[in-house]
Every structure is written in structure tokens, then in C-alpha cells.
C-alpha angles and dihedrals in degrees: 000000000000145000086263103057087059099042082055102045090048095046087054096055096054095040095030093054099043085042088054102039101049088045102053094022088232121130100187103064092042085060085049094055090037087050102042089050084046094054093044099051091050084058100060095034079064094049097049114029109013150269085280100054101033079059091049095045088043089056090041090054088049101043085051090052086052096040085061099065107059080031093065085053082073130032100003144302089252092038090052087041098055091035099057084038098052092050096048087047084056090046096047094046084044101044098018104080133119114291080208095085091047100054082041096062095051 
């Protein structure tokens, strides 16, 4: 996989699931689209860059969720939502390659 499927996967969690849940009110299902891109990402973090780094960029997914929240207070609920986003999505195309060059090279 690449460094892109699981930007992406990632990216769509955090929009997807605010998206979805400011559009049906219904949290739950926002936490279920959140969750399963979450999941997914993580999937592809291990696969590509390691058990090491898909933790990191996990914890990285879920403190910007949670970042979001006391970050809408000031400056906006869209604002806080691309900020954390963006900055997950930085980290995820840094810190998301392929192990594979790196076990090349040594």
C-alpha cells in the first residue's frame, strides 16, 4: 500500500465522522465511521511502516479527535476539524512509508 491510502483513510475518518455526525445527530454513527477509518488506517500504518509507528500515528488520530473538541471553543467546530486533520494527514504521509526501504538499506 502506500503513504496515500492511509492519508486518506485517516482524513476520512476525521472529516467523514464529523460530516456525519453533524448531519444525522447522531453521535454514534459518527464514532462508527470515525472508528472503522481508524481501524483501517492503523492497518495500513502496520503494514507499511511498523508496529511502532502505526501506535504513534493512532495516538496521533485520537489526540486530534480529542484536540477538536476544546479547539471548536475557539476559533470554530469546521476550523478545529481541518486543523487537527491536517496535522494527522502530515504526520501519516512523514512517519507513514514503507519499512521495506529501510530494511533495504541495512
Amino acid at each position: 500500500m502506500s503513504r496515500i491510502a492511509s492519508t486518506a483513510l485517516a482524513t476520512t475518518g476525521l472529516l467523514g465522522g464529523y460530516a456525519t455526525g453533524r448531519a444525522t445527530k447522531k453521535r454514534p454513527l459518527a464514532a462508527v465511521v470515525l472508528g472503522a477509518a481508524g481501524v483501517g488506517a492503523f492497518l495500513l500504518w502496520k503494514k507499511d511502516a511498523g508496529t511502532g509507528k502505526a501506535v504513534a500515528l493512532a495516538s496521533a488520530y485520537l489526540v486530534g479527535f480529542g484536540a477538536s473538541h476544546p479547539l471548536a471553543k475557539k476559533i470554530g467546530a469546521w476550523p478545529a476539524v481541518n486543523t487537527v486533520t491536517a496535522g494527522v494527514a502530515l504526520l501519516s504521509l512523514v512517519l507513514g512509508g514503507s519499512k521495506k526501504k529501510a530494511e533495504e538499506l541495512s
